[in-house]
C-alpha positions in Angstrom: 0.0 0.0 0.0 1.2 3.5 -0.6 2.3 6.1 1.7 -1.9 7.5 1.5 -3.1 5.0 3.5 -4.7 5.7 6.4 -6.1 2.9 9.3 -9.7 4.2 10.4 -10.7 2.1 13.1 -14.3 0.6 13.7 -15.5 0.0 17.0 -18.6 -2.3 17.8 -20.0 -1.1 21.2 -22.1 -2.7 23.6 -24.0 -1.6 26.7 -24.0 -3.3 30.0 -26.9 -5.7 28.3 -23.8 -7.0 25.9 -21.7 -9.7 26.6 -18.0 -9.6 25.3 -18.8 -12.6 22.9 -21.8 -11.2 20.9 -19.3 -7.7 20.7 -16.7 -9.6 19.4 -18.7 -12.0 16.9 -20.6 -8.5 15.4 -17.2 -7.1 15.3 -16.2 -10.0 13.0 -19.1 -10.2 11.2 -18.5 -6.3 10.1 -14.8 -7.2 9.2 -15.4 -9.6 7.1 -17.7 -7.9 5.4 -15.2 -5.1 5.0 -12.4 -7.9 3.2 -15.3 -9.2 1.1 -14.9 -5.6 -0.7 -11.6 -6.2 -0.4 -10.3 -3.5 2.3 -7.3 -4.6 4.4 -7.9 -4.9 7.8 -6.7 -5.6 11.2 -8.0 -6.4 14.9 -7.3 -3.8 17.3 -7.3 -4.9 20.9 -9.4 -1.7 23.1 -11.7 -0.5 24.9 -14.4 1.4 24.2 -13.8 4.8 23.0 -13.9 7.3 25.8 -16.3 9.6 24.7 -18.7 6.7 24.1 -22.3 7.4 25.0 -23.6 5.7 28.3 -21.8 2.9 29.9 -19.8 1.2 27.3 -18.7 -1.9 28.7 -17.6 -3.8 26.0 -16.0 -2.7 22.4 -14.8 -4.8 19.8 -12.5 -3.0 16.9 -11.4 -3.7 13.8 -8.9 -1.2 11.7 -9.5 -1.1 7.8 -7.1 0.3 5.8 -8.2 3.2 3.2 -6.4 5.1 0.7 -6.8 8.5 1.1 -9.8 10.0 3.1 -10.7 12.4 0.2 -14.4 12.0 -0.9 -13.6 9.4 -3.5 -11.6 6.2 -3.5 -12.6 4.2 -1.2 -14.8 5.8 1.3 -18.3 5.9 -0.5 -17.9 1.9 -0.1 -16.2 2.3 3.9 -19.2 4.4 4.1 -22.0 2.0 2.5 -20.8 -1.3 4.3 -21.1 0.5 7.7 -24.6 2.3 6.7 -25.7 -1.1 5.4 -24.3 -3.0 8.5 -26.5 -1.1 10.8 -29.5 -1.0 9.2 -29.8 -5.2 9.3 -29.2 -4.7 13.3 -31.9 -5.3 15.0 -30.4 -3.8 18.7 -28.9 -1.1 20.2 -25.8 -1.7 18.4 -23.6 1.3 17.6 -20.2 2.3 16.0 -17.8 4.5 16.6 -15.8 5.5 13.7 -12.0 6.8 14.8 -8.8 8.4 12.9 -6.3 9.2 15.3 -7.1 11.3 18.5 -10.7 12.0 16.8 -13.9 9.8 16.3 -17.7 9.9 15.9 -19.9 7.4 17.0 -23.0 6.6 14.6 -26.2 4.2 15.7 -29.0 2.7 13.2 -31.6 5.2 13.6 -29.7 8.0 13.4 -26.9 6.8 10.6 -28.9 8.1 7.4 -29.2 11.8 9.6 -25.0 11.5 9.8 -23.9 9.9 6.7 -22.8 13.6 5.8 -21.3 14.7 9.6 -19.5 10.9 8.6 -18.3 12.4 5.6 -16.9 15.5 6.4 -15.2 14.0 9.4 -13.3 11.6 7.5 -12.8 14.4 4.5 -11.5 16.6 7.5 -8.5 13.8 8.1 -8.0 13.6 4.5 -6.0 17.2 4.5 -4.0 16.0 7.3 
């Protein structure tokens, strides 16, 4: 990969209603989707992001590798996996969406409301 690539990492968060193991098989479930579009990814061992909402007790994170964070390339497709992802959950599952110090954490009924606030975050890392 070239010298554009940037790791965004994914995290799957639970409540106090989740159990490590459900966490961690939705968080593999969203990474292999992610490889069957061919993105490179990686486990990241963590915790929940800090700035999660409630009591996050459990977070289960994957890193995907994307070329550039400009609006084209590869992130109308990072962005479609992880819209289409939610929508088929049926609980309170949510994502938090991280590059670097910065993230933004997204859940089903509200993802189609921050597509856009999705976009421009990850534009705003692109001119990093």
């Amino acid at each position: 990969m070239g010298d554009d690539v940037r790791w965004v990492e994914i995290f799957v968060l639970g409540d106090d209603e989740f159990d490590a193991e459900r966490v961690d098989r939705l968080a593999r479930q969203l990474r292999s989707e992610f490889a069957e579009r061919e993105f490179d990814t990686r486990p990241v061992a963590a915790d929940a992001p800090g700035n999660s909402k409630g009591d996050a007790a459990v977070a289960g994170a994957i890193a995907v590798a994307v070329a550039g964070l400009g609006a084209g390339g590869m992130i109308p497709t990072l962005i479609a996996v992880l819209r289409d992802w939610l929508a088929r959950r049926t609980g309170p599952e949510r994502i938090s969406v991280k590059v670097g110090d910065d993230s933004i954490e997204l859940d089903r009924p509200s993802f189609s409301e921050r597509e856009q606030l999705l976009q421009l975050f990850l534009a705003k890392h692109a001119e990093q």
